[in-house]
C-alpha positions as CSV (number, residue, x, y, z in Angstrom):
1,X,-28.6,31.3,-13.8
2,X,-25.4,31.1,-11.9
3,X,-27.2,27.9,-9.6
4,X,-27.4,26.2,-12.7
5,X,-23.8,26.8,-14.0
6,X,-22.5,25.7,-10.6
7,X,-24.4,22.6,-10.4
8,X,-23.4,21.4,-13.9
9,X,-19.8,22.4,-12.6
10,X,-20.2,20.1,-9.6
11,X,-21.5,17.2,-11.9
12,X,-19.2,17.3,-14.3
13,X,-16.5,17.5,-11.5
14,X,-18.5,14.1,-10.0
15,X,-17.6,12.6,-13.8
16,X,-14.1,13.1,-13.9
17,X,-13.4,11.4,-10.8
18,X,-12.0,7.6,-11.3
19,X,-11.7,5.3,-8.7
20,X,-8.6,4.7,-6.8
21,X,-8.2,1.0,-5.2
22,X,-5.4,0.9,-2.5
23,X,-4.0,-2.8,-1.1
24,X,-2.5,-3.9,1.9
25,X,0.1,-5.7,0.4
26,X,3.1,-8.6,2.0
27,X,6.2,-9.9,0.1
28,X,6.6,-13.6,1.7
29,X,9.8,-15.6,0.5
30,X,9.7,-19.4,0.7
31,X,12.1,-21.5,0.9
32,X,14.1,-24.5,2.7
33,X,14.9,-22.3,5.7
34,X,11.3,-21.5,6.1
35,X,9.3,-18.2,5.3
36,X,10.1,-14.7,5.7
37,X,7.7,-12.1,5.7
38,X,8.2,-8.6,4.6
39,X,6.8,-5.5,6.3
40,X,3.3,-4.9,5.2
41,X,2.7,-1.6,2.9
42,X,-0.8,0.4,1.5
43,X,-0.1,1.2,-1.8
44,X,-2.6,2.0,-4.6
45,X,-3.6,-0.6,-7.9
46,X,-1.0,1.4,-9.6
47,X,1.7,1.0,-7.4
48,X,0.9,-2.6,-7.0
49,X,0.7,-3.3,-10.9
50,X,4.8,-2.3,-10.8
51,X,6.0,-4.4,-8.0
52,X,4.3,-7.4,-9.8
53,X,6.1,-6.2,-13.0
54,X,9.1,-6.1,-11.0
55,X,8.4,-8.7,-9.2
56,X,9.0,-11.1,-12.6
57,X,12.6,-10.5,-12.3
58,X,13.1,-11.6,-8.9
59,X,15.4,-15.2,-9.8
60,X,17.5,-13.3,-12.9
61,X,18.5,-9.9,-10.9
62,X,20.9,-12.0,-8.7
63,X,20.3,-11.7,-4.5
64,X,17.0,-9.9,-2.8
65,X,16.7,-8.0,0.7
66,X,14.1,-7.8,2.5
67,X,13.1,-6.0,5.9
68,X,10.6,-8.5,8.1
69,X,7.7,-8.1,9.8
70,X,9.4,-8.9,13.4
71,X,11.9,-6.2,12.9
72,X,14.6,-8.7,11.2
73,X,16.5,-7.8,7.9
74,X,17.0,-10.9,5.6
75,X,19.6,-11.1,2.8
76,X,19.5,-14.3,0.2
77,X,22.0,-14.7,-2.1
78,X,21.4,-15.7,-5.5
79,X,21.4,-19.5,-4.8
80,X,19.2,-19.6,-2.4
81,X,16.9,-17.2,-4.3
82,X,16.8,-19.3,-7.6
83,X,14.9,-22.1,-4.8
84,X,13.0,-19.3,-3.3
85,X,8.9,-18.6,-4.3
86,X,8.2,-15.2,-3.9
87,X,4.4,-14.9,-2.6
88,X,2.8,-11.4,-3.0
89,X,-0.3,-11.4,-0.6
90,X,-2.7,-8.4,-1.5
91,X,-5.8,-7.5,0.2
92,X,-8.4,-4.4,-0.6
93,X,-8.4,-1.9,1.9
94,X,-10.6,0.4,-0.1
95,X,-11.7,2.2,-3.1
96,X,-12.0,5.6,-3.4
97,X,-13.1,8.1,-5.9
98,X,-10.7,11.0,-6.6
């Protein structure tokens, strides 16, 4: 009897389990000067459904920072970020179950 109990315990364990997709994502700004690229990060679909959101704010909240790939630290002040395009590059690293 208790094999049984533990094996509907592990199943419905195996139920409850959602998947969990994690991205390598990359903030790129374009502009007249050319294109900077921000320091790549893993963060899950969650994560990355908030920095979109955030993201829609990016010419009314005034200047943006941004650390670089190469180790460079970029500030833009408003100006130049109202004739920026901020490019959000995503790529699936992997989905998990947890």
């Amino acid at each position: 009897m208790s094999d049984n109990i533990d094996n509907v315990e592990n199943d419905f364990r195996m139920e409850d389990k959602v998947d969990i997709e994690r991205y390598e994502i990359q903030l790129i700004i374009i502009n007249e000067f050319g294109e900077f690229r921000g320091i790549k990060a893993q963060v899950e679909s969650g994560d990355y459904d908030k920095i979109v959101k955030l993201s829609k704010n990016f010419y009314s909240s005034g200047g943006f920072e941004l650390s670089c790939e190469d180790g460079s630290y970029v500030i833009l002040p408003p100006d130049l970020v109202q004739k920026s395009i901020l490019k959000i590059d995503k790529k699936l690293i992997k989905e998990e179950k947890v």
